[in-house]
Residue frames as qw, qx, qy, qz and C-alpha x, y, z in Angstrom:
[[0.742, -0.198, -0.492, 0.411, 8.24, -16.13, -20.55],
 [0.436, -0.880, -0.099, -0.163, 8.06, -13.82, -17.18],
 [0.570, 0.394, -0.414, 0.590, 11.35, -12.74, -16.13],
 [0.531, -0.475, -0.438, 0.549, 12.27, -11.31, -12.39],
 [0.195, -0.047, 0.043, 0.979, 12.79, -7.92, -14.13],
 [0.175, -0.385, -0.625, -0.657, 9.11, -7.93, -15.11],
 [0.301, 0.059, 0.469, -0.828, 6.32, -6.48, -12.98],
 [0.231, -0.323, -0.911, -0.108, 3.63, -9.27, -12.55],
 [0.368, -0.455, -0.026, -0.810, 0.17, -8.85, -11.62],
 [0.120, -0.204, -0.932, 0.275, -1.13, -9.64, -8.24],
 [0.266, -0.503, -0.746, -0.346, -4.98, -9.27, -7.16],
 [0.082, -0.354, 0.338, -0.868, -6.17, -6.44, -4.83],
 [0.539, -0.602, -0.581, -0.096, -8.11, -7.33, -1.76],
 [0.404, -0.859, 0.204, -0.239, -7.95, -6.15, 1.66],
 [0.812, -0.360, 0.370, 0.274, -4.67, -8.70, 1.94],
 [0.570, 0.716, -0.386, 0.115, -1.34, -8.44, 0.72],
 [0.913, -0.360, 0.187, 0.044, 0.95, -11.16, 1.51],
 [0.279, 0.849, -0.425, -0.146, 4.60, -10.08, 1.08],
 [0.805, -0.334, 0.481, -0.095, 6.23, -13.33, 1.28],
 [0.811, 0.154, 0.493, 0.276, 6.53, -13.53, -2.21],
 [0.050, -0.990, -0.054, -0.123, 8.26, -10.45, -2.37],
 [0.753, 0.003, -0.253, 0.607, 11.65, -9.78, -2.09],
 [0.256, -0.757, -0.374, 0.471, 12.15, -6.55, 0.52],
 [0.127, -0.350, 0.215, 0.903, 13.73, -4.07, -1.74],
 [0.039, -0.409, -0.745, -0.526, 10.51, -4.51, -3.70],
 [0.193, -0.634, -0.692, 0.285, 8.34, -3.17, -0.73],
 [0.203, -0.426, -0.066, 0.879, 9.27, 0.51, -1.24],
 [0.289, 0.075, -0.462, -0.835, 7.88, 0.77, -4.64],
 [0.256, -0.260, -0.931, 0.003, 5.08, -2.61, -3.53],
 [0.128, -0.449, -0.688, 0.555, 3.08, -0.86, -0.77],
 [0.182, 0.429, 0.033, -0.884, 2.14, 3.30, -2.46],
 [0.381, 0.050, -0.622, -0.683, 1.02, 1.57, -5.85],
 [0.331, -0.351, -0.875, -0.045, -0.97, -1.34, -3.86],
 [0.011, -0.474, -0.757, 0.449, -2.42, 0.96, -1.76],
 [0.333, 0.200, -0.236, -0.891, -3.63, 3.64, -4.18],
 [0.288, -0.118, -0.833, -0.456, -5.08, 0.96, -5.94],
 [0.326, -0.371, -0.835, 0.244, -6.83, -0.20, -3.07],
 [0.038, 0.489, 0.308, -0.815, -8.34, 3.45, -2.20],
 [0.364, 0.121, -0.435, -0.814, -9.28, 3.84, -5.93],
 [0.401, -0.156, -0.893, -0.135, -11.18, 0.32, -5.14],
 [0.403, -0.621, -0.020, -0.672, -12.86, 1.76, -2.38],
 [0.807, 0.038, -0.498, 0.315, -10.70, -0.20, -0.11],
 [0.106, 0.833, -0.296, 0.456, -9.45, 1.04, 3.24],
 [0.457, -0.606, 0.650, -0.033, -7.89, -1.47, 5.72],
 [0.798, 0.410, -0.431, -0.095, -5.52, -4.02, 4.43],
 [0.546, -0.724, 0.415, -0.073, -3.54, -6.23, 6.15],
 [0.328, 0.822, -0.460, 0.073, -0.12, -6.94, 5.59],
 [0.981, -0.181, 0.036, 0.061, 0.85, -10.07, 6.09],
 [0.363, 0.755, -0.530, 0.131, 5.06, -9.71, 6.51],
 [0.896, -0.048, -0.436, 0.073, 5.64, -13.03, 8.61],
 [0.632, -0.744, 0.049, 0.212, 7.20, -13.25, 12.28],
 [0.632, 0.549, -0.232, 0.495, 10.88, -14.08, 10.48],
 [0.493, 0.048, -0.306, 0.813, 13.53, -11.57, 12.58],
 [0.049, -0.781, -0.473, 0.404, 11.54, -8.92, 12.52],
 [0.469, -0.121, 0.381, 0.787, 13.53, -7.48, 9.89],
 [0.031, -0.266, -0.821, -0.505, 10.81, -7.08, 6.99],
 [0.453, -0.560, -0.656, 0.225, 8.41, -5.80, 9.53],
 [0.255, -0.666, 0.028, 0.701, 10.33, -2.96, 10.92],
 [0.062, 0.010, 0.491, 0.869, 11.15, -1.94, 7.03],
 [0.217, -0.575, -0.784, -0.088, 6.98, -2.37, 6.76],
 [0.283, -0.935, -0.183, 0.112, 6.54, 0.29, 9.56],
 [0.525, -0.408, 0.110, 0.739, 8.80, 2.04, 8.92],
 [0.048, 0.299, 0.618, 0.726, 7.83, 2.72, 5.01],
 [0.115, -0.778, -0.593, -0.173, 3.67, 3.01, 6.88],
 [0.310, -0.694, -0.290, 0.581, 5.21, 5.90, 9.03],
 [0.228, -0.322, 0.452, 0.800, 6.44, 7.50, 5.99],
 [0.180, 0.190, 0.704, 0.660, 3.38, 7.25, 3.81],
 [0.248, 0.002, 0.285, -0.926, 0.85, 10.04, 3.54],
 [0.599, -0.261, -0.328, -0.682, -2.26, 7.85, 2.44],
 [0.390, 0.049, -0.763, 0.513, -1.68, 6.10, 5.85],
 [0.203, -0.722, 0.146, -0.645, -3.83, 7.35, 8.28],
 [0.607, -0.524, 0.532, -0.271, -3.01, 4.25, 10.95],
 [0.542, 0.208, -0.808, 0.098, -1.09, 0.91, 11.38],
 [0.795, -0.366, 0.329, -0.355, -1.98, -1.54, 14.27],
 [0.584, 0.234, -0.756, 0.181, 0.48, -4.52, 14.98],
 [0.191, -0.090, 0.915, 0.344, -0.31, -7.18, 15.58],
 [0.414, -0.085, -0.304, -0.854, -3.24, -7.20, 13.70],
 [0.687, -0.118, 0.291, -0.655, -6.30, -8.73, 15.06],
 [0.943, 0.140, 0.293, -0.073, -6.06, -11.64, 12.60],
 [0.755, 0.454, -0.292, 0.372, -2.74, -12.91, 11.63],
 [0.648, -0.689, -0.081, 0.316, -1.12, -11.81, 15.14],
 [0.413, -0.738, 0.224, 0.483, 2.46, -11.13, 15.14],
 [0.528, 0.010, 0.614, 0.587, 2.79, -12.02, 11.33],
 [0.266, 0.556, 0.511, 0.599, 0.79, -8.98, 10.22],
 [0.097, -0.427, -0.358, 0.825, -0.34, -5.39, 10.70],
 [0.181, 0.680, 0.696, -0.141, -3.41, -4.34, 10.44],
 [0.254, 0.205, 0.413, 0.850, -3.36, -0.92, 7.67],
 [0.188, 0.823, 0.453, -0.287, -6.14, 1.70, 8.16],
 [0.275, 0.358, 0.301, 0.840, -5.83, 4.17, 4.27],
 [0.125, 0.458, 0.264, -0.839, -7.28, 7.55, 4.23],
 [0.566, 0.676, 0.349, -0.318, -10.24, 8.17, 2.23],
 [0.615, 0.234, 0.271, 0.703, -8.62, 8.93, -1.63],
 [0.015, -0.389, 0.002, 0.921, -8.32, 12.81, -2.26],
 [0.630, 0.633, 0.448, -0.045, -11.14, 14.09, -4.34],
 [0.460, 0.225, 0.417, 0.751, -10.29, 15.36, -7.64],
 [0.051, 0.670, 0.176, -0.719, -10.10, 19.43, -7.26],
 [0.514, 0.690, 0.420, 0.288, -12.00, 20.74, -11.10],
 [0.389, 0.418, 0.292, 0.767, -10.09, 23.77, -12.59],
 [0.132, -0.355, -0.128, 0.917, -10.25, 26.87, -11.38],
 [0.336, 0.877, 0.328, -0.101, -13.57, 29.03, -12.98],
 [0.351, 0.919, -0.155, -0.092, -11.76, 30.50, -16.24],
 [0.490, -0.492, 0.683, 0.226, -8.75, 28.11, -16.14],
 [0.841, 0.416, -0.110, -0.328, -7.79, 26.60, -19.30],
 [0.070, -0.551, 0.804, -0.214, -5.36, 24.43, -17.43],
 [0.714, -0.257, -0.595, -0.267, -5.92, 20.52, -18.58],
 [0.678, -0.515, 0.334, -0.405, -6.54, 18.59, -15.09],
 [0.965, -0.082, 0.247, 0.042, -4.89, 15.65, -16.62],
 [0.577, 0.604, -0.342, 0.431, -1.55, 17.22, -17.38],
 [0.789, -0.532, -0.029, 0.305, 0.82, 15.90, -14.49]]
């Protein structure tokens, strides 16, 4: 049995529909979904965050101004109007190899 504390899986596409989302989720929701989505070779999503107040939204941009694989937002988005914004990622970073004569692992964080 799935609790509320648990961290469910949802399906990467170019859409993410936060509706079923509760907003203090979005902070940690948005860097992990879009990594993913750049490791997928993924780079515009659009963010469905519903007309509502505008509340949800603003937090939304606010968070996209603040993240570096961002490289643009576009509201409203082309499709979904005022209930989404349109996400452009930046390529992922490539993976830099060791230094020549390094005996530093690359996969110690």
């Amino acid at each position: 049995m799935e609790t509320d504390d648990e961290p469910h899986q949802i399906p990467i596409s170019n859409e993410l529909d936060l509706h079923t989302f509760r907003p203090s989720e979005i902070g940690e929701l948005l860097p992990e979904y879009f990594m993913e989505c750049q490791r997928l070779g993924i780079r515009g999503v659009r963010v469905i965050h519903g007309k509502g107040t505008g509340a949800l939204r603003e937090g939304v941009h606010s968070l996209l101004r603040r993240l570096p694989e961002v490289a643009e937002f576009h509201y409203p988005a082309a499709e979904g109007g005022w209930g989404a914004t349109w996400v452009i990622l930046k390529p992922p970073a490539p993976l830099t190899p060791p230094a020549p004569g390094s005996t530093a692992d690359p996969t110690d964080g």
